[in-house]
N, CA, C and O of each residue as an XYZ file, in Angstrom:
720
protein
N     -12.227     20.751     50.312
C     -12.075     19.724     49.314
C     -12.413     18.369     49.941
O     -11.773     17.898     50.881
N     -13.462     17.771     49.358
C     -13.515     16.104     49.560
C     -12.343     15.007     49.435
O     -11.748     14.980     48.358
N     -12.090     14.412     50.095
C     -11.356     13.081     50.362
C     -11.811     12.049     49.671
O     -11.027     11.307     49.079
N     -13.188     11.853     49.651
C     -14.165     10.425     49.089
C     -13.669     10.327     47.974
O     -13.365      9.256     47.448
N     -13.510     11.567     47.422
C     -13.014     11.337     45.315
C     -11.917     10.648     45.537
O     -12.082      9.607     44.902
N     -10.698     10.602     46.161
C      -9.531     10.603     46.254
C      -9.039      8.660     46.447
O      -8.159      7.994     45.900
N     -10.281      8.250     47.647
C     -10.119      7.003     48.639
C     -10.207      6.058     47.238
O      -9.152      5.425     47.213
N     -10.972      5.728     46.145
C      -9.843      4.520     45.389
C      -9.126      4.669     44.268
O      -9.139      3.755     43.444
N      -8.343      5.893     44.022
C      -7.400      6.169     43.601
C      -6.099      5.912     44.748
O      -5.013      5.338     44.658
N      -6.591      6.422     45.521
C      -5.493      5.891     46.686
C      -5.398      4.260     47.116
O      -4.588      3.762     47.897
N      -6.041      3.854     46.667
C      -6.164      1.850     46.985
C      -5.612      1.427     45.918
O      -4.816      0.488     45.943
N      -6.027      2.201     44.566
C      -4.786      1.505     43.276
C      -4.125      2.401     42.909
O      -4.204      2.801     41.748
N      -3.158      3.042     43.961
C      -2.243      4.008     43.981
C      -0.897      3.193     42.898
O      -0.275      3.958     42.160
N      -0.641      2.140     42.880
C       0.629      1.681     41.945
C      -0.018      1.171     40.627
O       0.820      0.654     39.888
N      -1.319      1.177     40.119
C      -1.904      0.754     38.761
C      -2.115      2.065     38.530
O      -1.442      2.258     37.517
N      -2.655      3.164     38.843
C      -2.496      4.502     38.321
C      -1.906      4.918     36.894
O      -1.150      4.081     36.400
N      -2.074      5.770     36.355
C      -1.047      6.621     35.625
C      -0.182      7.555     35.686
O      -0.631      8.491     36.346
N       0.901      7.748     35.287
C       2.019      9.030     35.889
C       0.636     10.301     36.241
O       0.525     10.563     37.438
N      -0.011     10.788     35.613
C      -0.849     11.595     35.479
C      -1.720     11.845     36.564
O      -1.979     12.985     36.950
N      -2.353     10.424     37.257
C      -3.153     10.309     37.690
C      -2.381     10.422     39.308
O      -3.022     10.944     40.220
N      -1.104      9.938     39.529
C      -0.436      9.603     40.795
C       0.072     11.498     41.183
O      -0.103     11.884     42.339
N       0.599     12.386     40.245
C       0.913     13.531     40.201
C      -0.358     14.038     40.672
O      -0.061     14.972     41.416
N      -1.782     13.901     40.630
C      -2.538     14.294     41.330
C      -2.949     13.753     42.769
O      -3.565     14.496     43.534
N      -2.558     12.276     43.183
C      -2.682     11.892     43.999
C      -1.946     12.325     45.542
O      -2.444     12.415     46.664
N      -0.303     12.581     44.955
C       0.828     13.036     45.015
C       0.446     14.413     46.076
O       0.496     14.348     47.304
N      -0.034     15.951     45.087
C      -0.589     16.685     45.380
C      -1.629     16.489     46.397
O      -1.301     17.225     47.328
N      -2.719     15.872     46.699
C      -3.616     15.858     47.414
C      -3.276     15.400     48.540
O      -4.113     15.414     49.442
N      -1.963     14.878     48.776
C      -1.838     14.207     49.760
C      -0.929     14.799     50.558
O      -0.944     14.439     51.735
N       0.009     15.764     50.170
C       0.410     17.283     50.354
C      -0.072     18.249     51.363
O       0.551     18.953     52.157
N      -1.395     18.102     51.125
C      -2.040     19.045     51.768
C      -3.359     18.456     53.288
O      -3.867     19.091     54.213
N      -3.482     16.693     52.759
C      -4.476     16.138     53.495
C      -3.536     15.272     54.489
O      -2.725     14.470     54.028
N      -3.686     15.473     55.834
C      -2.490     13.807     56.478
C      -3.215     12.935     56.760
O      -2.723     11.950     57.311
N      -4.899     12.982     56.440
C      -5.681     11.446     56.814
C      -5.471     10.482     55.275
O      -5.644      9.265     55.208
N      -5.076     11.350     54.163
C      -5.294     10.682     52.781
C      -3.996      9.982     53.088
O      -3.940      8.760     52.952
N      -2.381     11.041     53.712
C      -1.289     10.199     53.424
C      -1.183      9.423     54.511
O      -0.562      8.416     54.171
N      -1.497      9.371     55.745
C      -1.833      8.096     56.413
C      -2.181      6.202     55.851
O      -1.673      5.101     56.068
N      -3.655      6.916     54.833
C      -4.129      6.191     54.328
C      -3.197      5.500     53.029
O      -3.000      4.291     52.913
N      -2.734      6.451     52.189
C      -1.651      6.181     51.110
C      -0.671      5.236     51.293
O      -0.331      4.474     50.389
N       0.217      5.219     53.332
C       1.411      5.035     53.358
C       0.974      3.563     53.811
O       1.685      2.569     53.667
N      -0.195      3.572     54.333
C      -0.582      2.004     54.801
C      -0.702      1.374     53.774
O       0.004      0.378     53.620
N      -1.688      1.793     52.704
C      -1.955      0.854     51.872
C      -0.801      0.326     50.861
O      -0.800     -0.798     50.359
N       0.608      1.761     50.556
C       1.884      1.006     50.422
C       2.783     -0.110     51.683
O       3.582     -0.983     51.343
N       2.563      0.070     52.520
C       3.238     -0.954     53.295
C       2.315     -2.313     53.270
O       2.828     -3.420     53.436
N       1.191     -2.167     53.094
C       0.749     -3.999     53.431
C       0.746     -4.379     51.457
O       0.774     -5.573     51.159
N       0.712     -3.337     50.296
C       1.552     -3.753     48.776
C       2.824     -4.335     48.941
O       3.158     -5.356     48.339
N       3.307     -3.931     49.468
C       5.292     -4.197     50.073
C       5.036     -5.653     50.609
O       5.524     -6.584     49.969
N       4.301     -5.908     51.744
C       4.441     -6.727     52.139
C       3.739     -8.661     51.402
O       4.047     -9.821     51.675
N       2.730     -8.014     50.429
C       1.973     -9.130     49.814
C       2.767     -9.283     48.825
O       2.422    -10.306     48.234
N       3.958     -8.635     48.158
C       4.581     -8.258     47.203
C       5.735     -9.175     47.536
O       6.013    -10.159     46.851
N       6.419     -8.795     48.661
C       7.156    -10.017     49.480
C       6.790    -11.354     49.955
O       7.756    -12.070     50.218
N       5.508    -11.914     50.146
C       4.812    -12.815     51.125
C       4.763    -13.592     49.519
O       4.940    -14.803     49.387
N       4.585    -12.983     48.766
C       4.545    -14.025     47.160
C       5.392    -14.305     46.747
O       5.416    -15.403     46.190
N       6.740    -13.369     46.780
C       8.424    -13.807     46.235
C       8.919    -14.928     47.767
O       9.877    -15.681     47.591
N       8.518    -14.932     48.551
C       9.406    -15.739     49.701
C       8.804    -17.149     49.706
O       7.659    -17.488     49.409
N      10.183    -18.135     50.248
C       9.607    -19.565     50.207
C       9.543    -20.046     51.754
O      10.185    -19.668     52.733
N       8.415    -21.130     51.590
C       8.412    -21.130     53.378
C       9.644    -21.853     53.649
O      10.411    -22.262     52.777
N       9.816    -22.010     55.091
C      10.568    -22.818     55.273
C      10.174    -23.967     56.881
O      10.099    -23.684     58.077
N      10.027    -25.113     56.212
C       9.373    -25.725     57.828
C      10.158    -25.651     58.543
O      11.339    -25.643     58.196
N       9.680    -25.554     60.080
C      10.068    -24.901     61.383
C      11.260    -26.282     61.972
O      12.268    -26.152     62.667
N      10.631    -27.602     61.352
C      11.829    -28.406     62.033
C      11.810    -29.645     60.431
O      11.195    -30.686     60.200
N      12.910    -28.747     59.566
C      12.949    -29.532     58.796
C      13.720    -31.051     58.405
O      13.561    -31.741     57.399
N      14.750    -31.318     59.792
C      14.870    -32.569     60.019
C      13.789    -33.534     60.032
O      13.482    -34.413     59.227
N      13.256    -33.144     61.191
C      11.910    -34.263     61.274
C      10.906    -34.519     60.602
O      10.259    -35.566     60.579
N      10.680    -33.172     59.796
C       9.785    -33.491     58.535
C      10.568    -34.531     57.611
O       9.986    -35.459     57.049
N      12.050    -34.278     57.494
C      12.211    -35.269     56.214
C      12.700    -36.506     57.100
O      13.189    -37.425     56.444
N      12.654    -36.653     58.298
C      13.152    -38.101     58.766
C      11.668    -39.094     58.906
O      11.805    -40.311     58.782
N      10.154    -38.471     59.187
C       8.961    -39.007     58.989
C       8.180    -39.267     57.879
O       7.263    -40.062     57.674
N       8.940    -38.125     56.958
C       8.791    -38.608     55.512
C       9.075    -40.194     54.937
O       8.348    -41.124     54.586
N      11.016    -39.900     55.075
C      11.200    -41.199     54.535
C      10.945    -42.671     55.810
O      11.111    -43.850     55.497
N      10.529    -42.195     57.196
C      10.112    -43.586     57.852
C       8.777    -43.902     57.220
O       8.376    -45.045     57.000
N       8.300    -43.086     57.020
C       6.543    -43.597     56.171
C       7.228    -44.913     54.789
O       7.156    -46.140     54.716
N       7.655    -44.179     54.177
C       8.022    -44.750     52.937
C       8.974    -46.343     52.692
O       8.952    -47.233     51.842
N       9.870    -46.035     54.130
C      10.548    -47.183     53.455
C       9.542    -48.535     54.839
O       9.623    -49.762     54.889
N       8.753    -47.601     55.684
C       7.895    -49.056     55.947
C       7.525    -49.686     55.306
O       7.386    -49.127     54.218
N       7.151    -50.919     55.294
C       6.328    -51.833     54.739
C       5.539    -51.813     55.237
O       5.396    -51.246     56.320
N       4.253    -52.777     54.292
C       2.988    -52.716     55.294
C       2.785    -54.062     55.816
O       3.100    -55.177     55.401
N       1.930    -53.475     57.239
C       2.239    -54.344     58.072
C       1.190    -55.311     58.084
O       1.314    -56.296     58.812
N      -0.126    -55.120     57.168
C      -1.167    -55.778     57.217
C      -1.762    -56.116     55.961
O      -2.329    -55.148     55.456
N      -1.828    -57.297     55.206
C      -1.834    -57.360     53.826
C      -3.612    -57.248     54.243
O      -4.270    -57.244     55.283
N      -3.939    -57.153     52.514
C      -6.004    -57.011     53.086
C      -6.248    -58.520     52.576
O      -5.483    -59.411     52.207
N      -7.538    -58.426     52.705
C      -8.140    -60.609     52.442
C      -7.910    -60.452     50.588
O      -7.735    -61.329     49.742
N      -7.969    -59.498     50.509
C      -7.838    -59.988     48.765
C      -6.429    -60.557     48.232
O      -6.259    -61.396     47.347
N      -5.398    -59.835     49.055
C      -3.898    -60.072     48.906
C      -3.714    -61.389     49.064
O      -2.986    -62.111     48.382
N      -4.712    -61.835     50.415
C      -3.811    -63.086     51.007
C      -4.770    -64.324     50.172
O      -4.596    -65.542     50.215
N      -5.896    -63.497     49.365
C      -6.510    -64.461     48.791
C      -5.646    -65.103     47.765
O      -5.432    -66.309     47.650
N      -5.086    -63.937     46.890
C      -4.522    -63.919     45.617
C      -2.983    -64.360     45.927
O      -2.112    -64.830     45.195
N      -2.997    -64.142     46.812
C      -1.310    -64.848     47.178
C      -0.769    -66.409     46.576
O       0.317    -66.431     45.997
N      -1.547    -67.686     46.729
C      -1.227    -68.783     46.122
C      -1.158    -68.459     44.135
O      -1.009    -69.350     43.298
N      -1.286    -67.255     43.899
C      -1.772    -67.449     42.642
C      -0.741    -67.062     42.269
O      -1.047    -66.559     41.188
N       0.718    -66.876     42.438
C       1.895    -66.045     42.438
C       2.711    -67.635     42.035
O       3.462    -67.489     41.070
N       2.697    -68.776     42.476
C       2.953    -69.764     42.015
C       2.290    -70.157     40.433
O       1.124    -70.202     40.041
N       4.202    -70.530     39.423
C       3.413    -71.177     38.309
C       2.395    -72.072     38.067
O       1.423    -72.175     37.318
N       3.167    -72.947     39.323
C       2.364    -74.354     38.815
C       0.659    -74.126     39.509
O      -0.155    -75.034     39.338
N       0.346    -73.144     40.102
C      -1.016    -73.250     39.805
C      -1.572    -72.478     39.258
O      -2.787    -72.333     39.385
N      -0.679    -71.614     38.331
C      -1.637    -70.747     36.968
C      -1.642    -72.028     36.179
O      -2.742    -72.114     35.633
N      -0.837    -73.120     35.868
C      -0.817    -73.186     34.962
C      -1.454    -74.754     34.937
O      -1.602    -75.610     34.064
N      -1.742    -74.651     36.357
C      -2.850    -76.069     36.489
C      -4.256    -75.545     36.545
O      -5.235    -76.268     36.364
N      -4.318    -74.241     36.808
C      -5.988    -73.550     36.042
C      -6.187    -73.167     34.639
O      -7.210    -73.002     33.973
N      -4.929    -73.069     34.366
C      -4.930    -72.986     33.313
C      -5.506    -74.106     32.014
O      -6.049    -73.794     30.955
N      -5.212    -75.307     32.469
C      -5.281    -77.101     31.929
C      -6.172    -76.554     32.086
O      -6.625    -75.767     31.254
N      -6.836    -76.870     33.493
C      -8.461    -77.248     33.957
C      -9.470    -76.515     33.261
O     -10.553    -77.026     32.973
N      -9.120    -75.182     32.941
C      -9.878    -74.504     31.372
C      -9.935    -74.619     30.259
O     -10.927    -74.453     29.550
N      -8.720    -74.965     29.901
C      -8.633    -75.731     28.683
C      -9.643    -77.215     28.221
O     -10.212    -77.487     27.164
N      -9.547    -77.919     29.453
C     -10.163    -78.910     29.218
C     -11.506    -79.142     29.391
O     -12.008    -80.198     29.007
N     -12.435    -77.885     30.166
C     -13.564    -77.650     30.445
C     -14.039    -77.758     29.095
O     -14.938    -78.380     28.530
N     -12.962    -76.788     28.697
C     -13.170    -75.848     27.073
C     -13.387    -76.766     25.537
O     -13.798    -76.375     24.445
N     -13.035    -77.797     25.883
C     -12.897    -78.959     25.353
C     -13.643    -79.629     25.689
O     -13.802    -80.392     24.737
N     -14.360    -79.948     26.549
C     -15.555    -80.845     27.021
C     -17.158    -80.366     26.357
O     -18.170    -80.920     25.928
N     -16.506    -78.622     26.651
C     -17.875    -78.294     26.157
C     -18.083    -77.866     24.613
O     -19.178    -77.526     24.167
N     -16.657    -77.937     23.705
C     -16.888    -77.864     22.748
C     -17.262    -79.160     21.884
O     -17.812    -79.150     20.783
N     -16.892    -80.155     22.538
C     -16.829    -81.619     22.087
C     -18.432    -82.357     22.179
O     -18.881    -83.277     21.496
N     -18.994    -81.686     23.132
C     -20.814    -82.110     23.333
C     -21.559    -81.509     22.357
O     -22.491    -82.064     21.776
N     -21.081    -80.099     22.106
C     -21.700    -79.109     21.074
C     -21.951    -80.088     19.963
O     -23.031    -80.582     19.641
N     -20.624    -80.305     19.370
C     -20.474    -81.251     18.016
C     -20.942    -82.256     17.932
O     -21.522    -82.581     16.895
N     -20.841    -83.112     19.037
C     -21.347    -84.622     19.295
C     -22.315    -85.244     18.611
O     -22.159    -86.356     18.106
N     -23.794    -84.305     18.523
C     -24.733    -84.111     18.441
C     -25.604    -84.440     19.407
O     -25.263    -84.456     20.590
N     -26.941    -84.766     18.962
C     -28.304    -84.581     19.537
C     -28.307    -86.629     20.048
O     -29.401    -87.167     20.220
N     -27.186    -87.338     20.187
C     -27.262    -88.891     20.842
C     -26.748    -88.594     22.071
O     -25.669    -88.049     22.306
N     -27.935    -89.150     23.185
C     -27.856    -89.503     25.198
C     -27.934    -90.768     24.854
O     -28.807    -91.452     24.319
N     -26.596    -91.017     25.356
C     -26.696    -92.700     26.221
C     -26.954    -92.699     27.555
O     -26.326    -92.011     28.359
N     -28.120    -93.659     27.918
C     -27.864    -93.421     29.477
C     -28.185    -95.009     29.988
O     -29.022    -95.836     29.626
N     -27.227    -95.025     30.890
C     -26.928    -96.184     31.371
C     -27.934    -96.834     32.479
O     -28.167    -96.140     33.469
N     -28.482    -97.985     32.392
C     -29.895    -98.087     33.184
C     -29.307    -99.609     33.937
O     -28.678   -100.523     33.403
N     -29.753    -99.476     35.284
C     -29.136   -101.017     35.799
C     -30.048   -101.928     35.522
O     -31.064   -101.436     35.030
N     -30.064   -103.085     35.656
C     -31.158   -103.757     35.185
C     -30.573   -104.799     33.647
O     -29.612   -104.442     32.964
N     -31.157   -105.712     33.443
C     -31.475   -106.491     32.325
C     -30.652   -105.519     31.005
O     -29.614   -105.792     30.402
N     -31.559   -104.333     30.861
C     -31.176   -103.495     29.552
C     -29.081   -102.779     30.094
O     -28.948   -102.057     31.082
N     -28.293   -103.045     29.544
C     -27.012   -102.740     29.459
C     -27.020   -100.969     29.696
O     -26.561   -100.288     30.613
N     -27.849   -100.545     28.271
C     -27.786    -99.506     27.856
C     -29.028    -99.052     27.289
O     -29.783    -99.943     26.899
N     -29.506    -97.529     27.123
C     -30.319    -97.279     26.207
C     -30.146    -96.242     25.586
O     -30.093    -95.284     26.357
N     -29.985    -95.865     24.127
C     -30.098    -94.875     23.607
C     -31.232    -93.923     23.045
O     -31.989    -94.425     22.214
N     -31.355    -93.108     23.270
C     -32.072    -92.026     22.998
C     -31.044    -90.643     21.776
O     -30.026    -89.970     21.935
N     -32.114    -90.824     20.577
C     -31.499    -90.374     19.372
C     -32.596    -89.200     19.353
O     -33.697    -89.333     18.818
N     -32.075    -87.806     20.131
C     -33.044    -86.698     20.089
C     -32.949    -85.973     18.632
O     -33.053    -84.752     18.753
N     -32.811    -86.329     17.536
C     -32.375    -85.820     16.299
C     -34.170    -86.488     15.551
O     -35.214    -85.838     15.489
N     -33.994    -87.555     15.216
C     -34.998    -88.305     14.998
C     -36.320    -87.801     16.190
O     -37.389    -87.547     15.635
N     -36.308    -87.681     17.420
C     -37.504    -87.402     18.188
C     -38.029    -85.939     17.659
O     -39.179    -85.634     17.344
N     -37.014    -85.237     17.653
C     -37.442    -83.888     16.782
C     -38.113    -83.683     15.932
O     -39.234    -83.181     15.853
N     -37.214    -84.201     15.008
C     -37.629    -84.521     13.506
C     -39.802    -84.632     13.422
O     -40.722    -83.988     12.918
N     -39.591    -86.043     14.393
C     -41.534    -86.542     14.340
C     -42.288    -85.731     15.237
O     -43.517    -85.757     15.296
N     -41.552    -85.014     15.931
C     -42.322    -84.083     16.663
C     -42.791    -82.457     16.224
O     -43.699    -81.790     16.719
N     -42.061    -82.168     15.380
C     -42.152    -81.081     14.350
C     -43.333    -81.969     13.069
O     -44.493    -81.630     12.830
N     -42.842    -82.717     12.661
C     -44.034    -83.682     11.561
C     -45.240    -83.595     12.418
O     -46.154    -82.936     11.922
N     -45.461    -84.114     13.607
C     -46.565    -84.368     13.904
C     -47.476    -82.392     14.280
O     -48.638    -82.003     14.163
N     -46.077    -81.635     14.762
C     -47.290    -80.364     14.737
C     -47.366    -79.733     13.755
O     -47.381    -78.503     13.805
N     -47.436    -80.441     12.555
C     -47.484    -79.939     10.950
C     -48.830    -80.428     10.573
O     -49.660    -79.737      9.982
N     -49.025    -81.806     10.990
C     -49.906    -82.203     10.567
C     -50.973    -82.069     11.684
O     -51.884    -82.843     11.388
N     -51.255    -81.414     12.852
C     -52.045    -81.299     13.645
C     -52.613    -79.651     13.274
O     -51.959    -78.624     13.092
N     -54.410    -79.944     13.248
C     -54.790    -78.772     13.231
C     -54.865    -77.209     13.707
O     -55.562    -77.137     14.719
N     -54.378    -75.971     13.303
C     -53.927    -75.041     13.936
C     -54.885    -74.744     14.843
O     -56.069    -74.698     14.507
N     -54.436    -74.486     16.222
C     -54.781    -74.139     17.273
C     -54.975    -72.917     17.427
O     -54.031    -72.340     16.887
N     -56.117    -71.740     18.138
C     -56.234    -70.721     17.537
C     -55.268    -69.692     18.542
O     -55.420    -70.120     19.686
N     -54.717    -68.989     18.551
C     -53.639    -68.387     19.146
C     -53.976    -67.907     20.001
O     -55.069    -67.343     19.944
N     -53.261    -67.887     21.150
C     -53.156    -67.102     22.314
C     -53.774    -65.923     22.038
O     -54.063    -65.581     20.891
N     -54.095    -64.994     23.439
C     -54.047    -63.166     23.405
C     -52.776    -62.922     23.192
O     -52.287    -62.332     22.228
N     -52.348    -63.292     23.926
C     -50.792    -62.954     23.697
C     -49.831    -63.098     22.620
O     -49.190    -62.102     22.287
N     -49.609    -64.427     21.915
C     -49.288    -64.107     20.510
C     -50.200    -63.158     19.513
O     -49.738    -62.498     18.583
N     -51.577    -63.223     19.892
C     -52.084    -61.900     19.162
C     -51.910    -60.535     19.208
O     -52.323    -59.801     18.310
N     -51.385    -60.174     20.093
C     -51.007    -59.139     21.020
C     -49.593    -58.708     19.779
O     -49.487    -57.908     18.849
N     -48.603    -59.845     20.479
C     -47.294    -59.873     19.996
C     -47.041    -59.767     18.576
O     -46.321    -58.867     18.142
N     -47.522    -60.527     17.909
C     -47.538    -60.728     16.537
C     -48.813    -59.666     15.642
O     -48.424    -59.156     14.591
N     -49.913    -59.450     15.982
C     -50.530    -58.360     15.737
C     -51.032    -58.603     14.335
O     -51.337    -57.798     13.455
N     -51.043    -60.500     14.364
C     -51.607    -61.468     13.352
C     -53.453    -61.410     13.026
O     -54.056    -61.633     11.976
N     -53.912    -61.064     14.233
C     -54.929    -61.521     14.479
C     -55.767    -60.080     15.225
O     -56.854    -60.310     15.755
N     -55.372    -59.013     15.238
C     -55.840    -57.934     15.531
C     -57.541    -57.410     15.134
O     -58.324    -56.643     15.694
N     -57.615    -58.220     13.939
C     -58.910    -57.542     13.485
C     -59.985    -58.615     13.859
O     -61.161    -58.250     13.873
N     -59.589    -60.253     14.243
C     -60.573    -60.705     14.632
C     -60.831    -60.760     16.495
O     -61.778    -61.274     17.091
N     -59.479    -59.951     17.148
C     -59.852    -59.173     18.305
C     -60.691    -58.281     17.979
O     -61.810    -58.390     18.482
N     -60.491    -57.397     17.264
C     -61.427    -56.043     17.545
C     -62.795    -56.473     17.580
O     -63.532    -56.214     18.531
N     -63.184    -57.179     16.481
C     -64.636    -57.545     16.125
C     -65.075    -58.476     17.673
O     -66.060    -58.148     18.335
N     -64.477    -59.245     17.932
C     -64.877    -59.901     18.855
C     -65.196    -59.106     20.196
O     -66.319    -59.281     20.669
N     -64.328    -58.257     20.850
C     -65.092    -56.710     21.004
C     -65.793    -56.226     21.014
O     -66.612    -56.358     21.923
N     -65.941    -55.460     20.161
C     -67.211    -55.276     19.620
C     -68.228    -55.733     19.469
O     -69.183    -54.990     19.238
N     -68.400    -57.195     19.548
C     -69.822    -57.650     19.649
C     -70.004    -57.979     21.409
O     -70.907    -57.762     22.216
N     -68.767    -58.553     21.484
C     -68.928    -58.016     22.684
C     -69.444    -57.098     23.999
O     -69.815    -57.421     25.128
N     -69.304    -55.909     23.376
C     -69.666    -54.431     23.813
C     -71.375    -53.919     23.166
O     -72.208    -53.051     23.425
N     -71.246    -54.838     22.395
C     -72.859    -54.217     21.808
C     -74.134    -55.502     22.354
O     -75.354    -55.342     22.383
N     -73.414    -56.638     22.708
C     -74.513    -57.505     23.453
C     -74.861    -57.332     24.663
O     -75.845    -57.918     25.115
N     -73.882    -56.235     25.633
C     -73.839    -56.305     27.172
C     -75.051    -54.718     26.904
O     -75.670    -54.266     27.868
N     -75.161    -54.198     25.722
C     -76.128    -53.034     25.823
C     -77.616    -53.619     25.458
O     -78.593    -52.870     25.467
């Protein structure tokens, strides 16, 4: 009788069926390399069976928990550059003097917005002052490229705008038929 049939029925000797172990049972009766094989492969089941129910236990569990809590209740001993950057910022009075200083930026630059389009600028000399009213300079400078004859457009606004496409092509084209 062969053994080979036997070798992994004997490896999942405890997933088996009553049925299947009653034959295993038998064969092993009569073979002592199968129950050799049988009794090992129950003792290292026993033992993985145990090695999964047991909890470790560290070998010097004082010192594990006395390096534990010295880690923890150190402090640290070296703040980084961002800490010691951010450190003055822990004081009210200078959140709340950056705070102004934004505010009032905020206010400077909303207050020019509105102002409008009048530069005073102050000139030494004879003249005190001079104003410059960029509202009015606009104004005649838009009039005057209204009334100035259209200029014929760039490649590039032709390109872009795709205004002027067909008197590219043609131009092209004659292009291409004078160089023949």
């Amino acid at each position: 009788m062969s053994c080979a049939r036997y070798l992994e029925d004997i490896y999942l000797y405890d997933e088996l069926s009553p049925a299947a172990r009653l034959i295993i049972d038998q064969h092993v009766l009569t073979c002592d390399a199968c129950r050799a094989l049988l009794e090992e492969v129950q003792q290292q089941s026993a033992l993985v069976k145990h090695a999964s129910t047991a909890r470790p236990a560290p070998a010097h569990a004082k010192h594990l928990t006395d390096a534990i809590l010295a880690r923890i209740e150190q402090p640290a001993q070296r703040a980084t550059v961002v800490t010691r950057l951010l450190a003055p910022m822990d004081s009210l009075f200078v959140r709340y003097s950056l705070a102004a200083v934004s505010v009032g930026l905020l206010v400077l630059f909303v207050s020019e917005q509105y102002s409008g389009p009048v530069v005073v600028k102050r000139m030494p000399g004879p003249a005190a002052s001079a104003t410059l009213n960029t509202g009015v300079f606009l104004k005649q400078y838009a009039e005057e490229k209204k009334q100035s004859k259209p200029t014929t457009p760039s490649w590039y606004q032709c390109l872009r705008d795709e205004s002027c496409a067909a008197s590219l092509f043609e131009t092209h084209k004659q292009r291409k038929l004078s160089s023949l």
